[in-house]
Phi, psi and omega in degrees: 000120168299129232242127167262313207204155179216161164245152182239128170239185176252171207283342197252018160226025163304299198292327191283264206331297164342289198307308189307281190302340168281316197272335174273024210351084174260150166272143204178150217211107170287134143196154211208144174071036183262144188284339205262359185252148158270109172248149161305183139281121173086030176238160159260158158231135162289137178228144207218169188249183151329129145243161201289187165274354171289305198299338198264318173307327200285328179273334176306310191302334158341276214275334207057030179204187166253169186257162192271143224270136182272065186343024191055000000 
C-alpha cells in the first residue's frame, strides 16, 4: 500500500477507530515506532493510502481533522 497521510493516537482509542474503519471498509495500515512518523508516547499512527474524495470525508469526520502528510 502506498502510504498517503496517517493519523496519530493513542492505543485506547485503537479498537473503536479499527471497528468505525473496518465497517466503512476504508484501507489503512497500524504502525509504531516508526523514526519517520510524529507519534507520541503511547500513540500509534492509522495509515492510509490516496482516497478517492468522499471516502477521505467519512475518515476526516472520523478523525475531526485532516491526518498529517505520510513522509513516504
Amino acid at each position: 500500500m502506498e502510504k498517503s497521510f496517517y493519523y496519530s493516537v493513542e492505543w485506547s482509542e485503537v479498537s473503536y477507530l479499527k471497528d468505525a474503519l473496518d465497517a466503512m471498509e476504508i484501507p489503512y495500515v497500524i504502525e509504531q515506532d516508526s523514526d519517520r512518523l510524529l507519534l507520541d508516547a503511547g500513540h500509534v499512527a492509522l495509515v492510509f493510502p490516496d482516497l478517492p474524495v468522499r471516502v477521505y470525508g467519512g475518515v476526516h469526520e472520523l478523525f475531526g481533522s485532516h491526518g498529517r502528510r505520510s513522509p513516504v
